[in-house]
C-alpha positions as CSV (number, residue, x, y, z in Angstrom):
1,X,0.0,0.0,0.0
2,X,2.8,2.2,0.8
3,X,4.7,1.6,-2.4
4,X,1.3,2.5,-4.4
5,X,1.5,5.6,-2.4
6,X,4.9,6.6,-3.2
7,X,4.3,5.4,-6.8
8,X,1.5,7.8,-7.5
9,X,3.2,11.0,-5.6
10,X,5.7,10.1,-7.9
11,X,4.1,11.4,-10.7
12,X,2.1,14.1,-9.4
13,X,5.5,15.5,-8.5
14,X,6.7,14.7,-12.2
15,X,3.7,16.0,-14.0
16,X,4.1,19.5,-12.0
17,X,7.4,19.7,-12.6
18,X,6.6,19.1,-16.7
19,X,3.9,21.7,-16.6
20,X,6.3,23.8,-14.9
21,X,9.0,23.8,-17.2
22,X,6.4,23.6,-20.2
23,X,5.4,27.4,-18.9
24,X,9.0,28.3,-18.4
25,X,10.0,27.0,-22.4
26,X,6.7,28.9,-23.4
27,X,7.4,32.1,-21.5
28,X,10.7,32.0,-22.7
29,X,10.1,31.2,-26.2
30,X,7.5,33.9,-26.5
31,X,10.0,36.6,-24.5
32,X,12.5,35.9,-27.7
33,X,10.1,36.8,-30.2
34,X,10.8,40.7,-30.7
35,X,6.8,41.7,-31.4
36,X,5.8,39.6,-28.4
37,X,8.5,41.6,-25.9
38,X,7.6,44.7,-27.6
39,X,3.7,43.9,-27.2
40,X,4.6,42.7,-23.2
41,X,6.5,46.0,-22.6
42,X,4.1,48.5,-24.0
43,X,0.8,46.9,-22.8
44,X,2.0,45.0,-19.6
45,X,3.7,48.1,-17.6
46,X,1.2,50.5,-18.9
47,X,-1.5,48.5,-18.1
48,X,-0.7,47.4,-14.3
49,X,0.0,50.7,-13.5
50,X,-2.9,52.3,-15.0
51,X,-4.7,49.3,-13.1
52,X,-3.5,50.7,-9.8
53,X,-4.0,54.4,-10.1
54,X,-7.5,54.4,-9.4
55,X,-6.8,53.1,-6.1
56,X,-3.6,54.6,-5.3
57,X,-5.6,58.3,-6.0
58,X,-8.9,57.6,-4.4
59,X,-6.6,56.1,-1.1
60,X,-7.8,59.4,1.0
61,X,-11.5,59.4,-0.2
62,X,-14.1,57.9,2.1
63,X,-17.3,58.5,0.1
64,X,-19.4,55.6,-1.2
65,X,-18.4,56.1,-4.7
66,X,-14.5,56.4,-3.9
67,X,-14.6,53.1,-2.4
68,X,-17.0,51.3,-5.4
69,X,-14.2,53.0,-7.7
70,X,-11.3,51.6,-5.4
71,X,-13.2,48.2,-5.6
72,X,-13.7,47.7,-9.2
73,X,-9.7,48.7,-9.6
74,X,-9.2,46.2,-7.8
75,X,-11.3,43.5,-9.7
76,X,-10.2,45.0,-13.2
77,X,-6.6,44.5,-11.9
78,X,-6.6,40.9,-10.4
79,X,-9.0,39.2,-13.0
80,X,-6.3,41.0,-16.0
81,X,-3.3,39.5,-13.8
82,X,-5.3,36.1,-13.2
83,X,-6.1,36.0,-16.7
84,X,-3.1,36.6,-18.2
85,X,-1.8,33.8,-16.0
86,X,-4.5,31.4,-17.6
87,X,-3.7,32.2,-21.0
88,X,-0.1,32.1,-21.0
89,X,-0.7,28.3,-18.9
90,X,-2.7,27.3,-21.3
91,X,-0.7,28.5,-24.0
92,X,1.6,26.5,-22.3
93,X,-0.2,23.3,-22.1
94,X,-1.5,23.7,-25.5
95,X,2.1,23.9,-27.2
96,X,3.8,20.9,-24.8
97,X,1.3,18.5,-25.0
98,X,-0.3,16.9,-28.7
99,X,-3.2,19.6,-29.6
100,X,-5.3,15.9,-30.9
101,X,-5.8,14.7,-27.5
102,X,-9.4,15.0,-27.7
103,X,-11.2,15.5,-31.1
104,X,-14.0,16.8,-29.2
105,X,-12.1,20.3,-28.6
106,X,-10.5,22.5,-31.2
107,X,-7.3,23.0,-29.4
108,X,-5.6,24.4,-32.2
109,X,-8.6,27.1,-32.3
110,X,-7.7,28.1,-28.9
111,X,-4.1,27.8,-29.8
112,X,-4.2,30.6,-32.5
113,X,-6.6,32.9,-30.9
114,X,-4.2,33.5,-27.7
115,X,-1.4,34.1,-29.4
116,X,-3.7,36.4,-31.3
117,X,-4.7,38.1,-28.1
118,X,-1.5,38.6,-27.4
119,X,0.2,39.6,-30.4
120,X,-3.0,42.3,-30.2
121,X,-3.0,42.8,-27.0
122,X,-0.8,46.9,-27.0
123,X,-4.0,48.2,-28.8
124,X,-7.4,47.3,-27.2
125,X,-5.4,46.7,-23.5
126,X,-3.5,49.9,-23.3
127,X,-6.6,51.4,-25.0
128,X,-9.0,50.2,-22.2
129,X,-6.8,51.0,-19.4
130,X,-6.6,54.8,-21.1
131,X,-9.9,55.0,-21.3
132,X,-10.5,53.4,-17.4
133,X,-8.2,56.0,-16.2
134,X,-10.6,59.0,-18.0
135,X,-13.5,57.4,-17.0
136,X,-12.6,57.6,-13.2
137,X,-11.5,61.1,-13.7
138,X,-14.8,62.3,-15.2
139,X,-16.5,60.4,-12.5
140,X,-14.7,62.0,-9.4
141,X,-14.7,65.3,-11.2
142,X,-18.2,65.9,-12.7
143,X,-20.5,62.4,-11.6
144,X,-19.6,62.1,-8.1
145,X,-20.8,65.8,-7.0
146,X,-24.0,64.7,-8.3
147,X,-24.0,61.7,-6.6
148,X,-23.1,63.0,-3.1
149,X,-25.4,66.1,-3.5
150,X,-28.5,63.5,-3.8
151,X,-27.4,61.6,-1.2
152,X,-26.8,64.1,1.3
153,X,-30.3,65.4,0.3
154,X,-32.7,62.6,0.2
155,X,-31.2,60.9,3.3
156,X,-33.5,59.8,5.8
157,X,-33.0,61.8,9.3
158,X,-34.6,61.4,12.6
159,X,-33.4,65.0,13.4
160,X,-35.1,67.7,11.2
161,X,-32.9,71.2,10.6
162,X,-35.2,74.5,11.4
163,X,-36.3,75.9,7.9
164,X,-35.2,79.6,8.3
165,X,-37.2,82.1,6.0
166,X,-35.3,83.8,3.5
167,X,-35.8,86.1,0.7
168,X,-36.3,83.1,-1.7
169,X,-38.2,80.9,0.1
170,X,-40.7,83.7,1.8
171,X,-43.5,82.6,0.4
172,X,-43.6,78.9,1.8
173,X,-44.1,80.8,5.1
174,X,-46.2,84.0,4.6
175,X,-50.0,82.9,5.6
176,X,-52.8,83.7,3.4
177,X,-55.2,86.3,4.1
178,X,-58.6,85.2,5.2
179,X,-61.7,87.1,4.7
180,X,-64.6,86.8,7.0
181,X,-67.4,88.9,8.8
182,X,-66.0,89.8,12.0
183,X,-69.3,90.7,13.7
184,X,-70.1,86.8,13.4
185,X,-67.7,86.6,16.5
186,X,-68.8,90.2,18.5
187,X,-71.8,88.0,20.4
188,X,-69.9,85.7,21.5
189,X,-66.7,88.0,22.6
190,X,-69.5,90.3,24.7
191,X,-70.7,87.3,26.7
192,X,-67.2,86.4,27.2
193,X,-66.8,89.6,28.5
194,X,-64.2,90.1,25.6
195,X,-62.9,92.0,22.3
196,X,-62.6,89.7,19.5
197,X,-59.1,90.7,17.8
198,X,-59.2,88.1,14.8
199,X,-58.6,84.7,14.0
200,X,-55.7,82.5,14.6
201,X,-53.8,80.2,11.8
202,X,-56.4,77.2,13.2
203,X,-59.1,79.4,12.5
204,X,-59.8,80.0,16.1
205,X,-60.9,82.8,17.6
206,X,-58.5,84.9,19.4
207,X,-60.2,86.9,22.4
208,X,-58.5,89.6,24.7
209,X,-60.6,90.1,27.6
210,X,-61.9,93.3,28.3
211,X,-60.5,93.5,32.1
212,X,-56.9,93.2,31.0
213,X,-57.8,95.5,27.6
214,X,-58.8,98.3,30.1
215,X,-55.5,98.2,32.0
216,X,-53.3,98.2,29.3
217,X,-52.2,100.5,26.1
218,X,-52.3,99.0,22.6
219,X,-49.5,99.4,20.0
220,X,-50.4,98.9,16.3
221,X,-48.0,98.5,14.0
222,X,-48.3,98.4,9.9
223,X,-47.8,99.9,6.6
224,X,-50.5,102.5,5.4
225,X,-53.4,100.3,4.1
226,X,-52.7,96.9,5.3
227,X,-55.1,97.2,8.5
228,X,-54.5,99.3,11.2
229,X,-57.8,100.8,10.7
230,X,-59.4,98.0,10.2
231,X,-58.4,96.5,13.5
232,X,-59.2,99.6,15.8
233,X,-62.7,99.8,13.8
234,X,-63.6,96.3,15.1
235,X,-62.3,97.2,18.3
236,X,-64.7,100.0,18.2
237,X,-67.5,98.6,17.4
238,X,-67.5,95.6,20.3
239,X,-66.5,99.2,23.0
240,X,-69.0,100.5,22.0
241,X,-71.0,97.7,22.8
242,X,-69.3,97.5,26.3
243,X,-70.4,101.2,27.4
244,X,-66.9,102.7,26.7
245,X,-66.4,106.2,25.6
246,X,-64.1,106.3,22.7
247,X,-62.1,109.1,21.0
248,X,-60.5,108.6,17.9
249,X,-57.9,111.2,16.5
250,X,-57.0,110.5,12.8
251,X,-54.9,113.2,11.2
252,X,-55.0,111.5,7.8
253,X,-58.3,110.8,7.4
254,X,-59.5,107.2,6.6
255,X,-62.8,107.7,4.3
256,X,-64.6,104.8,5.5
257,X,-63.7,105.4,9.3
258,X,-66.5,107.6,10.0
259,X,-69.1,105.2,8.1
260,X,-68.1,102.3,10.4
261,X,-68.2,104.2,13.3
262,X,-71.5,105.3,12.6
263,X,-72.6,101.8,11.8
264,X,-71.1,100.5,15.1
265,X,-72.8,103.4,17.2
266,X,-76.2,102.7,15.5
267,X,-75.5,99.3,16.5
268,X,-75.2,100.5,19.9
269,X,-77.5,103.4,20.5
270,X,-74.9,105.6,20.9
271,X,-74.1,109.0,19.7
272,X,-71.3,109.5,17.6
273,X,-70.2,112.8,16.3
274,X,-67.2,114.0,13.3
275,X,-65.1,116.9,13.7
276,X,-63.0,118.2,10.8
277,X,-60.8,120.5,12.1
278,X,-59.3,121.1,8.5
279,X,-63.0,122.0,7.3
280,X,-63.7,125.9,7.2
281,X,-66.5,125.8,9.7
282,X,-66.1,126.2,13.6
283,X,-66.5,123.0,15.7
284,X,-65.1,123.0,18.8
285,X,-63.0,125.7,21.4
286,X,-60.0,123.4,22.7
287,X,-59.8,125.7,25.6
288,X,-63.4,125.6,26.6
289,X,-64.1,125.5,30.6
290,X,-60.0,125.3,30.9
291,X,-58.7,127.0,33.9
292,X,-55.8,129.1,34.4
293,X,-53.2,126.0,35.2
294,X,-54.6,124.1,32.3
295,X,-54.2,126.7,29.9
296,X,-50.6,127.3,30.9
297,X,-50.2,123.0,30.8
298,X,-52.0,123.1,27.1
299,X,-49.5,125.8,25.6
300,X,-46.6,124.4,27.2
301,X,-47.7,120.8,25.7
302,X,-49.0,121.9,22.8
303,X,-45.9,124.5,21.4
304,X,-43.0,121.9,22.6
305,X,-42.1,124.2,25.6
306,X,-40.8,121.5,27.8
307,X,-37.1,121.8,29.2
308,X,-34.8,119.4,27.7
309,X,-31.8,121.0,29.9
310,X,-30.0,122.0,26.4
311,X,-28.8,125.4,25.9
312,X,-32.2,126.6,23.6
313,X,-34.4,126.9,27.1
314,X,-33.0,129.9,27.9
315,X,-35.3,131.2,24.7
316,X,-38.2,128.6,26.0
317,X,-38.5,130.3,29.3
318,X,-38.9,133.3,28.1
319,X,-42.2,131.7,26.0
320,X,-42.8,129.6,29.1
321,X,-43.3,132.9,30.8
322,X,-45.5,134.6,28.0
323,X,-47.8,131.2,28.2
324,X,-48.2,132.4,32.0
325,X,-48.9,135.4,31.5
326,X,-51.5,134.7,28.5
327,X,-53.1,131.9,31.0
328,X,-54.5,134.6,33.5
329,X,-56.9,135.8,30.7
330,X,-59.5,133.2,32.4
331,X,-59.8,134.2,35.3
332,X,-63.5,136.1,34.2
333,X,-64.2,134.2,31.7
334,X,-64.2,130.6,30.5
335,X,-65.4,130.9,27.3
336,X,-62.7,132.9,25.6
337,X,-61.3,131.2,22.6
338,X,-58.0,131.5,21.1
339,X,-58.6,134.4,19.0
340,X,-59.8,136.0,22.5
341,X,-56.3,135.5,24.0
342,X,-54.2,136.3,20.7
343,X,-55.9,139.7,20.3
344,X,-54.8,140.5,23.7
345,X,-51.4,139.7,23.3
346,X,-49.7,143.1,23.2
347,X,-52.0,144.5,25.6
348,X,-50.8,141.6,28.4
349,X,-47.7,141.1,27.3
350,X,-46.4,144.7,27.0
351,X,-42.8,145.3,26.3
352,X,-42.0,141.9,26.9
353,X,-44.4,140.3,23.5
354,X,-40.3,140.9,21.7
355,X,-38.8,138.5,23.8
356,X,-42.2,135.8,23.3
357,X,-42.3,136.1,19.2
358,X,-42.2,132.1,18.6
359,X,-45.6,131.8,21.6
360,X,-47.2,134.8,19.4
361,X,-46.8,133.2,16.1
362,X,-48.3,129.5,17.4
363,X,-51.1,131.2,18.6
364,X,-51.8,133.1,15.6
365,X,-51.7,130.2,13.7
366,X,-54.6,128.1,16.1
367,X,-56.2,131.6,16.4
368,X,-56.6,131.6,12.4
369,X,-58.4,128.1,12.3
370,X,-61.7,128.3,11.5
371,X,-62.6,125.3,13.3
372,X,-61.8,127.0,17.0
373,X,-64.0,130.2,15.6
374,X,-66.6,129.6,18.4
375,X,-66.9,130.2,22.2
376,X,-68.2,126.8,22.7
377,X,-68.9,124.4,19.8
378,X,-68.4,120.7,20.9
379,X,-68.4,120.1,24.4
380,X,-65.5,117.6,25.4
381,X,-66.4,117.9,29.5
382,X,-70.2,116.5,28.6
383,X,-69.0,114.2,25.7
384,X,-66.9,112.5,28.4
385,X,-69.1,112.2,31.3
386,X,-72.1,111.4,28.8
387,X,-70.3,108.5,26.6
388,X,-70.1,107.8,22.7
389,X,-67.9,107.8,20.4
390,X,-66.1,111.0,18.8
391,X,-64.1,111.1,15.2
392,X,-61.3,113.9,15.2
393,X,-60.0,114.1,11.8
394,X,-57.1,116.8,10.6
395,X,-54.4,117.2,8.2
396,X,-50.9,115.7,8.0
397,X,-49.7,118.2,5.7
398,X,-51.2,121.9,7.5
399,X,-49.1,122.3,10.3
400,X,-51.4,124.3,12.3
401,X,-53.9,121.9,12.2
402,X,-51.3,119.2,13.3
403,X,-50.4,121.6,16.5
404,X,-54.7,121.8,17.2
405,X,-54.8,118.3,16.6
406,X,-52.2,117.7,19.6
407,X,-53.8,121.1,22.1
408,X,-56.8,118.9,21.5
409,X,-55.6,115.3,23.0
410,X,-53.6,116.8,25.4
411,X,-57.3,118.3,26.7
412,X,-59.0,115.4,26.3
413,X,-56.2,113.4,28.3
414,X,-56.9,116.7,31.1
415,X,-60.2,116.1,30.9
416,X,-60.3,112.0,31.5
417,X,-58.5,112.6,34.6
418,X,-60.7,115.0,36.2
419,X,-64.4,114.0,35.4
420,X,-66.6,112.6,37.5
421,X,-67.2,109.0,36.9
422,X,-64.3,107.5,37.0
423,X,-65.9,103.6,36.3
424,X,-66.7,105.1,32.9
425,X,-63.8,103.6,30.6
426,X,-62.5,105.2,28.2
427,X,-60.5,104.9,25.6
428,X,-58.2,106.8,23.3
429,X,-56.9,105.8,20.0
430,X,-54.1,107.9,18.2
431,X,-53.7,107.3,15.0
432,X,-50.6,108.4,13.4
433,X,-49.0,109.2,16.4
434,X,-45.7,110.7,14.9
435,X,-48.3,113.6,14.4
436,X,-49.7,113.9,17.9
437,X,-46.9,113.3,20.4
438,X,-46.8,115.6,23.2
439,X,-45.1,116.0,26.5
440,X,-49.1,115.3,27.8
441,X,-49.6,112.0,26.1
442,X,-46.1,110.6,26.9
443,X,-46.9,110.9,30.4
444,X,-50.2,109.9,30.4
445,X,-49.3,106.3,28.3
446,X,-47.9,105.3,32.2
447,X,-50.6,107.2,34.2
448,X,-54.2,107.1,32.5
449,X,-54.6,103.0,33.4
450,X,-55.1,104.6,37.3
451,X,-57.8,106.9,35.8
452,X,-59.3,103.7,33.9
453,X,-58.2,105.4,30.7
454,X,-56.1,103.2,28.1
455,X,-54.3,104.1,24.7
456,X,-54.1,102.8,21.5
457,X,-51.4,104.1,19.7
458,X,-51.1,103.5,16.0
459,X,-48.0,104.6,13.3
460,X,-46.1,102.9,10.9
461,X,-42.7,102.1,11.9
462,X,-40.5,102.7,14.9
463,X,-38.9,105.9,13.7
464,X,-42.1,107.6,14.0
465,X,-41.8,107.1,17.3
466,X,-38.5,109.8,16.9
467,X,-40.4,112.0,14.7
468,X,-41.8,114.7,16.5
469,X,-41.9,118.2,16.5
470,X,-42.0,118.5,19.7
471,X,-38.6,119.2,22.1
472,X,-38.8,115.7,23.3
473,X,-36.2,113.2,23.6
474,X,-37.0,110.7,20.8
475,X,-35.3,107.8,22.5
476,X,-37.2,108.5,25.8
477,X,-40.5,109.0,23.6
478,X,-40.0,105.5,21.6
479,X,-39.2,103.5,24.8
480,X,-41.8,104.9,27.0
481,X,-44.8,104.0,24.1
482,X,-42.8,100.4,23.7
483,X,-43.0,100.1,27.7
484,X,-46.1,100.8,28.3
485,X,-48.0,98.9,25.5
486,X,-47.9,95.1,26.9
487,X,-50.3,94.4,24.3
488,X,-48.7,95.1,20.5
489,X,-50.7,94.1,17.2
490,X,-47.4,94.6,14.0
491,X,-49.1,94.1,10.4
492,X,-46.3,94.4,7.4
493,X,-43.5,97.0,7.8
494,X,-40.2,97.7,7.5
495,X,-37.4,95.5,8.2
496,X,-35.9,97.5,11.4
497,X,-39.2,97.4,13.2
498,X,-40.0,93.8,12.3
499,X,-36.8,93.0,13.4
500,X,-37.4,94.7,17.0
501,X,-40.8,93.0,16.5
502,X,-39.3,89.7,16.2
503,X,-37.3,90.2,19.4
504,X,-40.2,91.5,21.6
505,X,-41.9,87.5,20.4
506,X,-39.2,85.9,21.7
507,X,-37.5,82.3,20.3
508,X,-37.9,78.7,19.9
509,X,-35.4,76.3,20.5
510,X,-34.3,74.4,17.5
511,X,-31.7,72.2,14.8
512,X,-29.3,74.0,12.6
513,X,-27.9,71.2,10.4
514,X,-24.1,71.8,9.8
515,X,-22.6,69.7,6.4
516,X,-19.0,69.3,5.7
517,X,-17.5,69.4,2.4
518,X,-14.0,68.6,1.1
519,X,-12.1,68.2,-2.0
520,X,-11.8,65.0,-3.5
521,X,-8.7,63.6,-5.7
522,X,-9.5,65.3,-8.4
523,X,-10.0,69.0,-7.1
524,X,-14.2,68.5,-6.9
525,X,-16.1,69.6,-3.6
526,X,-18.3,67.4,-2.3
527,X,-20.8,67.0,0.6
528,X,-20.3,64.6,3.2
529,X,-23.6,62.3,3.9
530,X,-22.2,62.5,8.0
531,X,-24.6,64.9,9.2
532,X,-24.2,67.0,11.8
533,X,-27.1,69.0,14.0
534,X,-26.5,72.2,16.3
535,X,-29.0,73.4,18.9
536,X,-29.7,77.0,18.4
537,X,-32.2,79.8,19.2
538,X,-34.5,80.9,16.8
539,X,-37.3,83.4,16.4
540,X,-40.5,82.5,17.4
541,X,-41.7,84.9,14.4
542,X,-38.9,85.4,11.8
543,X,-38.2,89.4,11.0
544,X,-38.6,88.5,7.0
545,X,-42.4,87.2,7.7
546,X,-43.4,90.2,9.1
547,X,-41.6,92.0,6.7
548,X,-44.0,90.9,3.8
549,X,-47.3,90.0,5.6
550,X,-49.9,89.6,3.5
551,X,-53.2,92.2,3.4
552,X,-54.8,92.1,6.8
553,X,-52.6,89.9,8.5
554,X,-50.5,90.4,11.6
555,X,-48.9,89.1,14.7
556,X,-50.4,90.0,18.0
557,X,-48.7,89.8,21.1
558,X,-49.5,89.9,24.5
559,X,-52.8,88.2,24.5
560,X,-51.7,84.4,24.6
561,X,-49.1,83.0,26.0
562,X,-47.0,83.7,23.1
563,X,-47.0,85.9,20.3
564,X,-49.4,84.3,17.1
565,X,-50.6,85.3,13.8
566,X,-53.8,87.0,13.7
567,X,-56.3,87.5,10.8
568,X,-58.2,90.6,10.5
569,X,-61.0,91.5,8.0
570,X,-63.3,94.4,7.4
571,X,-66.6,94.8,8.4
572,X,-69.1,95.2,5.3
573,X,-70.9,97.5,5.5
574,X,-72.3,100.2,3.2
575,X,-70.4,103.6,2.7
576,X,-72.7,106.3,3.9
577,X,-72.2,110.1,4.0
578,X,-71.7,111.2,7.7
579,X,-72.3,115.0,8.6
580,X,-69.5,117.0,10.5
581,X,-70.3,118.6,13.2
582,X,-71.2,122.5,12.9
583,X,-70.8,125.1,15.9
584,X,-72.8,127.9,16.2
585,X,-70.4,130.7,14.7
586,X,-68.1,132.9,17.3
587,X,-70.4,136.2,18.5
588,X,-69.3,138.9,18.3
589,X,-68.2,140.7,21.7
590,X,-66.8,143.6,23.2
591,X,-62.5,143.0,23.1
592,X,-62.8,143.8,26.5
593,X,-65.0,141.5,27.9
594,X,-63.9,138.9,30.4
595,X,-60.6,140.2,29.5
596,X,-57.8,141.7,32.0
């Protein structure tokens, strides 16, 4: 058994060893045919290295398509080593042993067509590995961007980044505007015991109750014609179904205003009376029933006599004293008018009306409006203690209206402290307020909710706020309206005050996604598909939405919890022609009379 053993290891050992040299005299005869070392040089070297350069060049890359590239190197480079191997064995084999063996293979067939292969081999394998080593640029350069872009973008993530509005993108995020009857809701806000403000992106009511409405001021904040009226319109209308006496002053003018007002007060039973104070027929005598230290309060107010502590009071006292001096004219009399008191102006004044030219000219100027041409006209006193609602409309562009606009709230805020029935609310809306601030009103935004008096204070943007005529300080005017107004209602406007807006809502925590790139073999960037996420603050209410809210849509603040967005629409009704009110004209009296 042992011999058979031997015996056949024997010629295993002897028919490697004949293979073996069969390979080596094939190799060798092949290597001494000039074409054939020619054809191993050019194709061979080219080709192995060419082979390896994909994966030498892609070593550093780590994306999913650098390592398929590395891979299929890697295949195209073993299969053409282990073929080449095959063929040059079986060449081998072929040439050592008797091509007849079997008649059932064409061995001379496969004979010819190997050493054809290889006596072709410097044109289609050098061509190939050419063409690999373009084809793997182009792919790294142009392809794999591509590729790693979609990746990156349609991979699945159980973190979600925070979509930030931008100037492209705004209008994924702006809401629509929703148009509606507002009074549907008025019922139902009165036995709530509540103003109904608008609805909320869910369509639900938003409802700010009357008890907190009363002991608070109101900011409104928008573009002209994107619903600032509208909003204090509805408001009206519900007030005036909750017994309060409002006063609106609107120095622009809003043509349907004084229809809807008068639709909401018929609604009511209450009176409601216009005033034009640009119209040339008297109407009302700012200074009616005013004593002396009124008066005095109502010029300084009114012609921006206030000391500021700069050098230019020195000139103010002297028309602080003149206002004094002019305020005594009322001792005997408290039906003067302006006129009254202008006319006696070099007669009270004496040598001293030089030194008080800038007090003289103002008061010519109110004297001169035809609209204080009467000793009584509209009563403000009985308007107060009474109730209603009263329309004050001037004219932005005539400053002497704009200065009897402001003598007029400043008397109305006098007023409102000192009547009688203090459980009477009331409330006063400015509208345009750059037009109307005063020394008066300032004050009275922190001291009115203790007289049950509230504000709502209306303008366009925060530097009206710093527009004034008055010598007040326009940073201590903007952040005395923004302090006192908890409650704040900002339609579209510009990008400064929607910024500040923005802030005053407040942020939401949130996921910035971070993505890395780098530069692949070949000079290309590339996204990595590693995400990262960063926790970050963002706002609640992005600047850029409120910047281009749509018609009648705001954010409102102060009501809820947080700050929302609110959807206000207008009340239809049908335009009617409301009178303005008519005083009987000024009498004509001795100069003297009640006079000093």
């Amino acid at each position: 058994m042992e011999n058979e053993l031997i015996i056949l290891q024997d010629k295993i050992t002897s028919q490697v060893s004949g293979l073996s040299l069969s390979i080596r005299d094939a190799l060798w005869e092949y290597s001494n045919n000039a074409d054939a070392c020619r054809n191993l040089t050019i194709t061979a070297i080219p080709t192995l290295w060419l082979s390896n350069v994909g994966r030498n060049f892609l070593i550093e890359d780590d994306t999913y398509i650098s390592v398929f590239i590395r891979g299929i190197s890697k295949l195209i480079f073993w299969s053409a080593i282990g073929a080449g191997i095959i063929s040059l064995s079986a060449l081998a084999f072929i040439t050592q042993y008797d091509i007849t063996l079997t008649k059932k293979i064409n061995w001379l067939w496969y004979k010819d067509t190997l050493i054809e292969i290889w006596q072709h081999s410097k044109h289609w394998l050098l061509g190939a590995s050419i063409g690999s080593a373009i084809l793997q640029f182009y792919i790294k350069r142009e392809f794999e961007p591509l590729i790693s872009n979609f990746l990156a973008s349609n991979s699945k993530d159980t973190i979600t980044a925070t979509t930030i509005p931008s100037a492209k993108n705004i209008e994924l995020f702006l809401p629509k505007s929703k148009f509606y009857d507002p009074r549907k809701f008025f019922n139902k806000a009165k036995k709530l015991n509540s103003i109904f403000i608008g609805l909320d992106e869910q369509n639900m009511p938003i409802y700010l109750p009357f008890d907190q409405f009363t002991v608070n001021n109101m900011q409104i904040i928008g573009q002209p014609g994107y619903g600032k009226g509208v909003l204090f319109s509805n408001i009206v209308w519900q007030l005036m179904a909750l017994n309060t006496t409002c006063i609106i002053f609107n120095p622009k003018k809003d043509s349907w205003a004084p229809s809807i007002l008068k639709h909401a007060c018929n609604a009511s039973g209450k009176n409601f009376t216009r005033i034009d104070l640009s119209a040339l027929i008297p109407s009302i005598n700012p200074i009616l029933g005013a004593i002396e230290s009124e008066i005095y309060e109502l010029f300084i107010a009114t012609f921006g006599l206030n000391r500021t502590g700069a050098d230019a009071d020195h000139y103010r006292n002297n028309d602080r004293k003149g206002a004094a001096l002019l305020s005594k004219t009322v001792q005997n009399n408290s039906n003067l008018t302006l006129k009254d008191i202008f006319k006696k102006t070099d007669e009270i004044l004496g040598s001293y009306t030089k030194e008080c030219a800038g007090l003289i000219v103002q008061l010519e100027e109110l004297a001169n409006i035809t609209a204080t041409n009467t000793h009584k006209g509209f009563d403000l006193m009985s308007f107060i203690d009474e109730g209603g609602c009263l329309l004050i409309e001037g004219d932005t562009i005539n400053e002497s209206t704009k200065i009897l606009m402001k003598m007029i709230l400043a008397r109305v805020i006098q007023l409102a402290i000192k009547r009688r029935n203090k459980n009477q609310h009331i409330c006063i809306i400015a509208d345009e307020v750059k037009y109307l601030l005063t020394k008066t009103l300032i004050d009275g935004a922190g001291i009115l909710r203790d007289y049950r008096v509230n504000l709502i204070i209306a303008h366009q943007a925060l530097p009206d706020l710093c527009d004034s005529d008055s010598a007040l300080d326009p940073e201590t005017v903007q952040n005395t309206i923004i302090g006192n107004t908890p409650i704040k209602f900002s339609y579209k406007t510009d990008f400064n005050t929607a910024q500040w807006f923005s802030n005053e809502c407040g942020t939401i925590s949130g996921y910035r996604e971070i993505v890395d790139t780098y530069s692949n073999a070949v000079v290309s960037d590339n996204l990595r598909l590693e995400k990262r996420f960063q926790t970050e603050e963002f706002p609640l209410i992005h600047p850029n939405i409120i910047q281009n809210l749509n018609l009648f849509t705001g954010v409102v603040l102060g009501i809820r919890k947080s700050a929302v967005i609110a959807f206000t629409s207008t009340i239809p009704i049908k335009k009617i022609d409301v009178p303005i009110y008519i005083a009987l004209p000024e009498e004509v009296v001795d100069e003297d009379e009640g006079l000093l």
